[in-house]
C-alpha positions as CSV (number, residue, x, y, z in Angstrom):
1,X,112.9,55.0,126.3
2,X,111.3,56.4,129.5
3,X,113.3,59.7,129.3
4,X,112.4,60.2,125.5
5,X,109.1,59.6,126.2
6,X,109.2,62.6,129.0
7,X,110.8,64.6,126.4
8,X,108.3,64.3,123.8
9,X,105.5,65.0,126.3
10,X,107.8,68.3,127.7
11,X,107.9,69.4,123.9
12,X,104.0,68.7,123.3
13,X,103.3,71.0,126.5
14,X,106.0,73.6,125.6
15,X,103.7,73.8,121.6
16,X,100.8,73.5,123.7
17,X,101.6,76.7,126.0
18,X,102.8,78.2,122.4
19,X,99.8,77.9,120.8
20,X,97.7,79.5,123.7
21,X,99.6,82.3,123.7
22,X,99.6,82.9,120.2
23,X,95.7,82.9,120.6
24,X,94.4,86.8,120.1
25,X,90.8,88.2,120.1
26,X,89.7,90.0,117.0
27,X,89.5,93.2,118.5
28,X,93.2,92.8,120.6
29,X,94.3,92.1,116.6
30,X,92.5,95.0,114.9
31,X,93.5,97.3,118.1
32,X,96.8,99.1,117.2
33,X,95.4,99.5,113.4
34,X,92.0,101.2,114.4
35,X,94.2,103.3,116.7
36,X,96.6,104.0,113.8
37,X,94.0,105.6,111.3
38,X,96.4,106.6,107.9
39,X,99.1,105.0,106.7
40,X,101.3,105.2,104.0
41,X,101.0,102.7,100.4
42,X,103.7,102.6,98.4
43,X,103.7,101.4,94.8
44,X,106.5,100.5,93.5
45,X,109.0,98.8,91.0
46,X,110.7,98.4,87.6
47,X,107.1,99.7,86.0
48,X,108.3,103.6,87.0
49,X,111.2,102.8,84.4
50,X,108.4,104.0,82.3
51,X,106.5,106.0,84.2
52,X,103.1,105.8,82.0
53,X,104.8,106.0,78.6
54,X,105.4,103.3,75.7
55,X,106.9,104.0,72.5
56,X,106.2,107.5,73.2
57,X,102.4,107.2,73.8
58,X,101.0,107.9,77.1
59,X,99.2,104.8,78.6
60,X,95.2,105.3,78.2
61,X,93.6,104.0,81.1
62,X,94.4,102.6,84.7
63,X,97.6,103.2,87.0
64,X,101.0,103.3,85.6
65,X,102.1,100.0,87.3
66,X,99.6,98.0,84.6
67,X,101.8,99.4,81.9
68,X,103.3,95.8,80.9
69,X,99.8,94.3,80.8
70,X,97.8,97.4,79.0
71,X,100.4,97.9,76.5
72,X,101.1,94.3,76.3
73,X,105.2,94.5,76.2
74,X,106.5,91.4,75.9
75,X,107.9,89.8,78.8
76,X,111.7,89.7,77.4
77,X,111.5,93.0,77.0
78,X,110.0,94.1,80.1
79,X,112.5,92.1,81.8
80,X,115.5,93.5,80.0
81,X,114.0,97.4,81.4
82,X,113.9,95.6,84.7
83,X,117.6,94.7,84.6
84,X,118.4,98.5,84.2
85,X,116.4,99.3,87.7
86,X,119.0,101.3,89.7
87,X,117.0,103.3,92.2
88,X,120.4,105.3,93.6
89,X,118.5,108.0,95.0
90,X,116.2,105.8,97.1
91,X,116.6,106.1,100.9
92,X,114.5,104.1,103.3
93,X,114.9,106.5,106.0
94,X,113.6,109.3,104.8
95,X,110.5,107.4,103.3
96,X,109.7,106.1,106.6
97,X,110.3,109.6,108.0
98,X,108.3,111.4,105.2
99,X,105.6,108.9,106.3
100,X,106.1,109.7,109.9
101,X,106.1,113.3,109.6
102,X,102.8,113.3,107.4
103,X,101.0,111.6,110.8
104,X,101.1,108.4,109.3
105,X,101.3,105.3,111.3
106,X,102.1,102.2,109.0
107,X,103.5,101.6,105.8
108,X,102.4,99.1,103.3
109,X,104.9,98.4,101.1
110,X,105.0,96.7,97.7
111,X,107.1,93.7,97.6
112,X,105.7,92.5,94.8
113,X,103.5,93.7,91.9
114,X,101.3,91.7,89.0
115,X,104.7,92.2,87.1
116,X,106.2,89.7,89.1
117,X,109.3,91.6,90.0
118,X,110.4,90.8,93.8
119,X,111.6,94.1,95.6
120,X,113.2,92.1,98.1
121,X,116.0,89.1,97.5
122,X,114.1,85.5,96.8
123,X,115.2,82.2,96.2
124,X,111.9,81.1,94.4
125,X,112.7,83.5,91.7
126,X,116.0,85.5,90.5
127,X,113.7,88.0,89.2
128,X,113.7,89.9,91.6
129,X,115.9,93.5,92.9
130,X,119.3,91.5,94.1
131,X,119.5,88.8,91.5
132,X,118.3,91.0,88.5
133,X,119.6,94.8,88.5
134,X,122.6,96.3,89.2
135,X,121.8,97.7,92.0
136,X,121.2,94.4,94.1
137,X,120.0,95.9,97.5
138,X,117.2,94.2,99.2
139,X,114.8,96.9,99.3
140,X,111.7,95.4,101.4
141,X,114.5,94.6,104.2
142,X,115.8,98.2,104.2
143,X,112.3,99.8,104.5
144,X,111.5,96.6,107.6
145,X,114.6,98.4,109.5
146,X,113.8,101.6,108.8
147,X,110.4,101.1,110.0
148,X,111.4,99.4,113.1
149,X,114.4,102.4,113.5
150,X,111.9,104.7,113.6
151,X,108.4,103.1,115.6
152,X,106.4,102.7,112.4
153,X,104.5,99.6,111.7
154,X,105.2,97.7,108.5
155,X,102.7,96.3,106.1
156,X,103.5,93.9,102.8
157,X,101.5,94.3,99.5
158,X,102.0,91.0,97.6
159,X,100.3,89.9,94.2
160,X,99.1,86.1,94.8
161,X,98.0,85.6,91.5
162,X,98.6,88.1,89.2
163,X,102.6,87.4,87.5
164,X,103.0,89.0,84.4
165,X,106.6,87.9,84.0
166,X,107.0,84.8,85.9
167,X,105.8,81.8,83.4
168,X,102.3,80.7,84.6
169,X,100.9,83.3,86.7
170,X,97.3,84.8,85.9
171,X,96.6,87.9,83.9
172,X,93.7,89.5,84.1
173,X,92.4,90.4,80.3
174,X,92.8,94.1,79.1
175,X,92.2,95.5,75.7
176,X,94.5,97.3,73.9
177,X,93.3,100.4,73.5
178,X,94.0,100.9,77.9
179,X,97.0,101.0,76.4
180,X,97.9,102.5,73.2
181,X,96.8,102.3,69.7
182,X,98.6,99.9,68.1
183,X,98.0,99.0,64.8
184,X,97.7,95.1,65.7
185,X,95.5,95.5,68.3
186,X,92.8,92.7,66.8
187,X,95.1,90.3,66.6
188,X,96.5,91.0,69.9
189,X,93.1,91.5,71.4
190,X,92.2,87.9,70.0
191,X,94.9,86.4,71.2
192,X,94.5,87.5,74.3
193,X,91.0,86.2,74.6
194,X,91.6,82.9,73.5
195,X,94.7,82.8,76.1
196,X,92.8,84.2,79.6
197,X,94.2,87.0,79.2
198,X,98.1,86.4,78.2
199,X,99.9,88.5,75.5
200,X,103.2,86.4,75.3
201,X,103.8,82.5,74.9
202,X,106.2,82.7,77.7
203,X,103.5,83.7,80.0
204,X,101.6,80.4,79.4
205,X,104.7,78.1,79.1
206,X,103.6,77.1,82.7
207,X,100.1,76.3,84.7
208,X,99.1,78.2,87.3
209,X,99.7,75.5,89.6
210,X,103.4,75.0,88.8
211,X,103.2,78.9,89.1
212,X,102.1,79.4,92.9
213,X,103.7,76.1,94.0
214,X,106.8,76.9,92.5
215,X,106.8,80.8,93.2
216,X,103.9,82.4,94.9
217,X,103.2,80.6,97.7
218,X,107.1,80.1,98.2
219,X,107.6,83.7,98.4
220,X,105.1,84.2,100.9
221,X,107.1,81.8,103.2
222,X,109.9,84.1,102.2
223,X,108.8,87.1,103.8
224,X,106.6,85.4,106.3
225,X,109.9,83.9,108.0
226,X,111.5,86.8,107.7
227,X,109.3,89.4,109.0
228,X,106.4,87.5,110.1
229,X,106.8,88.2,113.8
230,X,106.9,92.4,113.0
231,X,104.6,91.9,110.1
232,X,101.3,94.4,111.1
233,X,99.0,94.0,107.9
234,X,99.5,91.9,104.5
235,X,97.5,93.0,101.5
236,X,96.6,90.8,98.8
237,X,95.5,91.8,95.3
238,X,93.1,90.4,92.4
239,X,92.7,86.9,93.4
240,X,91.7,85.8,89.6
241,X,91.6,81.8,89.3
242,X,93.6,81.2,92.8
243,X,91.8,77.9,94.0
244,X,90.3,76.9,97.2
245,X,92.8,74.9,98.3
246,X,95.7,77.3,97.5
247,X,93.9,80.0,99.4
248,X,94.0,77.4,102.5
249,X,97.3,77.2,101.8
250,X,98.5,80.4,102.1
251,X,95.9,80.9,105.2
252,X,97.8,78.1,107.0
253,X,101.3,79.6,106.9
254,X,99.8,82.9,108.5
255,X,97.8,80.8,111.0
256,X,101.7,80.6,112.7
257,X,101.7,84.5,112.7
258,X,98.1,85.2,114.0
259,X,98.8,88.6,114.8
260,X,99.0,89.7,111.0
261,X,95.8,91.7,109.9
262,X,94.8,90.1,106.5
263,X,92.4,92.4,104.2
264,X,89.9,90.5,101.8
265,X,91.6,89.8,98.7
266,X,93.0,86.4,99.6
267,X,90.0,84.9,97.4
268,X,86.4,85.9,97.3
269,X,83.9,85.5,99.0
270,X,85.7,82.3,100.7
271,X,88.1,84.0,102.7
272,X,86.6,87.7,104.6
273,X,90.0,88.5,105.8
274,X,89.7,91.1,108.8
275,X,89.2,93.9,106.8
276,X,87.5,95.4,103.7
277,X,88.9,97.5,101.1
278,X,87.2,100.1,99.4
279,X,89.6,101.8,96.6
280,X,89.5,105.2,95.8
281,X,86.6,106.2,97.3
282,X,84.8,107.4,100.4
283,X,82.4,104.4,101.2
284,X,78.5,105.3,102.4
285,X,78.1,104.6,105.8
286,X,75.1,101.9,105.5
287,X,77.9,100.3,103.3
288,X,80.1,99.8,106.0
289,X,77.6,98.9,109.7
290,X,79.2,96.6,111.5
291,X,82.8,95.6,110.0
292,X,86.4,96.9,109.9
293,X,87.4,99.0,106.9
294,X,90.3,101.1,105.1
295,X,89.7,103.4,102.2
296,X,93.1,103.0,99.8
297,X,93.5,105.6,97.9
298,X,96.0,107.7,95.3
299,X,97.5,111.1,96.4
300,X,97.7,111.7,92.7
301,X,95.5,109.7,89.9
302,X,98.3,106.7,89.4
303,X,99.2,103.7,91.9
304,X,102.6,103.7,90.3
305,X,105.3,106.6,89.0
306,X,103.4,108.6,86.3
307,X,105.7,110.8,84.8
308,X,102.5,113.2,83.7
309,X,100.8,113.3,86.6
310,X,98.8,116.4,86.9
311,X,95.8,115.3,89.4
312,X,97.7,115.9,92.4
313,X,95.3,115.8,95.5
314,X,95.6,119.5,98.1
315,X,96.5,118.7,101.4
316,X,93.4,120.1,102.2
317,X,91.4,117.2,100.4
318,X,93.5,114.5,102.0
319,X,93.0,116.2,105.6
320,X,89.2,116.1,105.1
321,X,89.2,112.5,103.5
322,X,91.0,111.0,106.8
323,X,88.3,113.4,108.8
324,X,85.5,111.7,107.0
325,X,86.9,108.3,107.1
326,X,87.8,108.4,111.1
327,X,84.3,109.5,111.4
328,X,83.0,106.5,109.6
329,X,85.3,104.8,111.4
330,X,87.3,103.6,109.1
331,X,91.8,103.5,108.1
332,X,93.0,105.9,105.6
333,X,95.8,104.5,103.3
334,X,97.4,107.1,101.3
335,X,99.5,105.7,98.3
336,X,102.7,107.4,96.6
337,X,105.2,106.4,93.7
338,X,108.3,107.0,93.7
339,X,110.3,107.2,90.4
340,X,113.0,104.9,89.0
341,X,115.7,106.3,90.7
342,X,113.9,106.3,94.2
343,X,112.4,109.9,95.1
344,X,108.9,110.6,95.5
345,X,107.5,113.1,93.2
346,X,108.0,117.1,94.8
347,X,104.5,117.4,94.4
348,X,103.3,114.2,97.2
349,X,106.2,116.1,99.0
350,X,105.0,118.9,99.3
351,X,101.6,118.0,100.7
352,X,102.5,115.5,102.6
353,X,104.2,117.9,104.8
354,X,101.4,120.1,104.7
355,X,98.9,117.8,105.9
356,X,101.8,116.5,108.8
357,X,101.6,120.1,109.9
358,X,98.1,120.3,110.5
359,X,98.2,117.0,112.1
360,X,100.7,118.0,114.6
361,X,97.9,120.4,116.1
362,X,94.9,118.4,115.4
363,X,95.5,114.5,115.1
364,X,94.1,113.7,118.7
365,X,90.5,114.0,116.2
366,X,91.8,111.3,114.3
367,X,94.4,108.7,116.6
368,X,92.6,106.1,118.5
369,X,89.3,107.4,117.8
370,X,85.6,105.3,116.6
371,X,82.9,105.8,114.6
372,X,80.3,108.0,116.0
373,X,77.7,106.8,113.7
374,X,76.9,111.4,113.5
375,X,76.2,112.1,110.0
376,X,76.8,116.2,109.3
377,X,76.3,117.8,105.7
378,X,79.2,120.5,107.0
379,X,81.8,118.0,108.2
380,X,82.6,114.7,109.9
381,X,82.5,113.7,113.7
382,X,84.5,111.4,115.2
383,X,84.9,109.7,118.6
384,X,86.5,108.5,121.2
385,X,85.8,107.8,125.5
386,X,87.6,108.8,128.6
387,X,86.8,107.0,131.4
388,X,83.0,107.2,131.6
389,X,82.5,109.7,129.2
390,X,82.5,110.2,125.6
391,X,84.4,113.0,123.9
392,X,83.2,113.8,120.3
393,X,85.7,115.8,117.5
394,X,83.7,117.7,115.5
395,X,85.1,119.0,112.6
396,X,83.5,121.4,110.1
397,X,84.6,121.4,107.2
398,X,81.8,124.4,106.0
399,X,81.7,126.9,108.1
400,X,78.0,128.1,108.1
401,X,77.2,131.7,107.7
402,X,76.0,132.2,111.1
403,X,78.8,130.2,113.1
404,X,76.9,127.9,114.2
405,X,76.7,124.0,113.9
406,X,74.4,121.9,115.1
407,X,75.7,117.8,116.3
408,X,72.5,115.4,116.4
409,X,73.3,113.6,120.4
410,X,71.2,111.7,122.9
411,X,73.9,112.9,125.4
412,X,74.7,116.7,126.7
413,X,77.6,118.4,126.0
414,X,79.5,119.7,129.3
415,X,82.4,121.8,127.9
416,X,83.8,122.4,124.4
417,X,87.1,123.8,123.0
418,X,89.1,124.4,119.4
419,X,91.3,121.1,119.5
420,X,94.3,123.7,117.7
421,X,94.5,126.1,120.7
422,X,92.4,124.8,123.5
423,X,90.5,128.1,123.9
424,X,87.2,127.6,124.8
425,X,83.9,127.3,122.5
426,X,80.5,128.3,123.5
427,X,78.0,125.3,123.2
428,X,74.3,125.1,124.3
429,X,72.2,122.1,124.9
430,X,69.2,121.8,122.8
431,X,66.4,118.4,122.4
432,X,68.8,116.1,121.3
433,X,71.3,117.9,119.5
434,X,74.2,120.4,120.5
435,X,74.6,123.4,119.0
436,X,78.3,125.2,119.0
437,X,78.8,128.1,117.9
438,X,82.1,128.7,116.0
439,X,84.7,131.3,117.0
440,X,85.2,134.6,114.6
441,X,88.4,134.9,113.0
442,X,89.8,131.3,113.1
443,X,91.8,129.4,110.1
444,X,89.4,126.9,109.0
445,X,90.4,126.6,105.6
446,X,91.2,123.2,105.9
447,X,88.9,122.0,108.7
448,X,87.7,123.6,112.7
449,X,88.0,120.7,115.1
450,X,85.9,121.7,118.5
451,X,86.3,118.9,121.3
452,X,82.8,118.4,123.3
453,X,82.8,116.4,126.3
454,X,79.8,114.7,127.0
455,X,77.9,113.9,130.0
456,X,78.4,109.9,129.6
457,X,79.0,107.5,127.5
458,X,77.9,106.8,124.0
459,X,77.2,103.1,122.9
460,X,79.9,102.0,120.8
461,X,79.0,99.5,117.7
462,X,80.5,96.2,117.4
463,X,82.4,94.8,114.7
464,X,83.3,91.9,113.0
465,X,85.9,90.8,110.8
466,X,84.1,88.0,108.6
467,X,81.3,90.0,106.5
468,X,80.5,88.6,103.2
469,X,81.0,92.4,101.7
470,X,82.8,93.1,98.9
471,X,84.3,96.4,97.3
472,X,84.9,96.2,94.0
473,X,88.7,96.0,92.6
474,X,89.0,98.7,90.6
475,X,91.7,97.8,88.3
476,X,90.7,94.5,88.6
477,X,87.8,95.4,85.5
């Protein structure tokens, strides 16, 4: 008795010691991810079958990846599509290396969509890429080792409460017309009104409760066993009619991995998460004072594949978004598509290589830099301190006729230089602001980056990761 009773105490001390060291500050969590800057989203699953078409009408409104829910196909139908997903061509290496050759330093990876199909093999449901389609490779585990193969960080999308497919999960209500014009599209309308939202009988054969119980929440231990321990961000998605208590439910199996950044669509306003989410747009600063953000956003108009996609974004654009954002000191997550066999589109190629090649020269003006709280009507600054000093990036965007910009600063500039070449830039101190004026004959046709040293240290702002802010969902309405 004596011994087991030493035993027990040795085992509550060993948790004990375990528990202190899983204890992390806010900013030691946040650290690597405000460092990181852009990342790489990836949408993805059996809706690029489709690709933004049903019965030969293009869908009207919202990413391609609603397509079962705006057109309303039936789930036995939408499932038989998903059993012909056979993504040959895909290859997790050379998404993690297009990632990593963009300047992008974490992927956030869709392992499970408001369709409910699982991209990685699950016990709580066979729907899901092993179990269901012929070509029965566990995707999310392939893109975790190719990730850690290569030094990139990996993130998880999951849909908590959105399952199109799996009986009882929520659907958030959508007219027809998003979809197509179909010539029942009262009735269907109707019935989805009088249903929260649900086209299909099979979709309300369960409640919601048998629904997260039975796969949501299960799934989550799924990955969060698996990968937990590697896991750098989770991103949850339209919370809908998730409860209280399920939300603290899902927050107590990530309490065992404290490490993993949560953003702020757990459930709102309960649960803050560390992070807020702006989508598709370049918050105003007074919008974001004081908290830790990242601006999600499409390299083309479409979450998901859309075979008609003509709004691709330049390089150029993309390059001066993640200028604006490090500025504002926010993350920059870039999303692609690939395509039902695997490939991302030529065109999100294309400039995603473009803007890796400009960040080969200039990323030290984005990586591990702050907010600098300088607001400039020709470009961005961003910031970051060396020792004692501050160093500030600024990069014009505009070039002004005369050369010359002028950077608002309680602190003097000692010495400036093009961050591309290093070759110096001439800079005069002036009542509070700097004034640079720009070398003749330079490519700025995507952006000039000068680095100015100061003469000190800026104060730096300080954050915190439980504001009661919200950015709207955007295909959420």
């Amino acid at each position: 008795m004596k011994k087991l009773l030493i035993i027990f105490v040795l085992l509550g001390f060993c948790c004990q010691i375990r528990g202190e060291e899983n204890k992390i500050s806010t900013e030691e969590k946040m650290e690597w991810w405000q460092d990181a800057k852009f990342g790489m989203f990836v949408h993805w699953g059996p809706y690029a079958i489709y690709g933004g078409v049903y019965k030969g009408h293009n869908q009207r409104r919202g990413g391609a990846e609603w397509i079962m829910n705006r057109c309303k196909i039936p789930v036995r139908e939408y499932r038989a599509a998903a059993s012909t997903f056979n993504p040959v061509c895909f290859n997790a290496d050379s998404l993690v290396l297009m990632a990593k050759d963009a300047g992008m330093k974490y992927i956030v990876f869709t392992t499970k969509h408001h369709d409910g199909f699982a991209m990685f093999d699950s016990d709580a449901s066979n729907f899901n890429i092993v179990d269901y389609t012929p070509y029965g490779r566990d995707i999310v585990d392939e893109v975790v080792k190719a990730c850690r193969k290569h030094g990139m960080r990996i993130g998880f999308y999951y849909s908590q409460s959105q399952d199109w497919c799996n009986p009882g999960g929520n659907a958030a209500r959508k007219e027809m017309w998003e979809g197509w014009q179909n010539p029942d599209s009262l009735e269907i309308n109707a019935y989805t009104k009088a249903h929260n939202g649900a086209w299909d009988p099979l979709q309300t054969s369960k409640t919601f409760e048998e629904y997260f119980y039975g796969v949501s929440l299960p799934q989550i231990k799924e990955l969060l066993s698996r990968y937990g321990d590697e896991l750098g961000v989770v991103f949850f998605d339209t919370p809908q009619h998730i409860t209280k208590k399920q939300a603290e439910d899902v927050m107590a199996e990530f309490a065992k991995y404290p490490k993993v950044i949560l953003n702020d669509r757990l459930k709102r306003p309960d649960f803050p998460g560390d992070y807020k989410t702006p989508e598709g747009r370049i918050p105003k600063a007074e919008d974001i004072e004081g908290i830790y953000w990242e601006t999600c956003m499409n390299i083309g108009s479409s979450w998901g594949y859309k075979s008609w996609e003509k709004a691709w974004k330049s390089s150029s654009q993309i390059v001066r978004n993640l200028l604006t954002i490090a500025g504002l000191g926010g993350n920059y997550l870039l999303n692609v598509g690939p395509d039902a066999c695997g490939e991302v589109p030529a065109e999100a190629r294309q400039c995603l290589k473009e803007v890796g090649e400009w960040m080969e020269k200039n990323g030290e003006a984005v990586y591990g830099t702050r907010r600098s709280n300088i607001r400039a009507d020709w470009g961005a600054v961003s910031r970051k301190d060396e020792g004692k000093n501050t160093v500030l990036y600024v990069c014009v965007f505009d070039r002004p006729a005369d050369g010359k910009v002028t950077v608002p600063c309680t602190l003097s500039g000692r010495r400036a230089a093009l961050l591309a070449d290093g070759s110096d830039v001439r800079i005069a101190n002036k009542k509070g602001n700097i004034e640079i004026t720009l070398p003749e004959g330079i490519d700025d046709s995507i952006a000039t980056v000068v680095r100015v040293e100061l003469k000190g240290k800026l104060p730096q702002e300080k954050l915190i990761s439980n504001s009661d802010k919200i950015f709207k969902i955007v295909d959420a309405d």
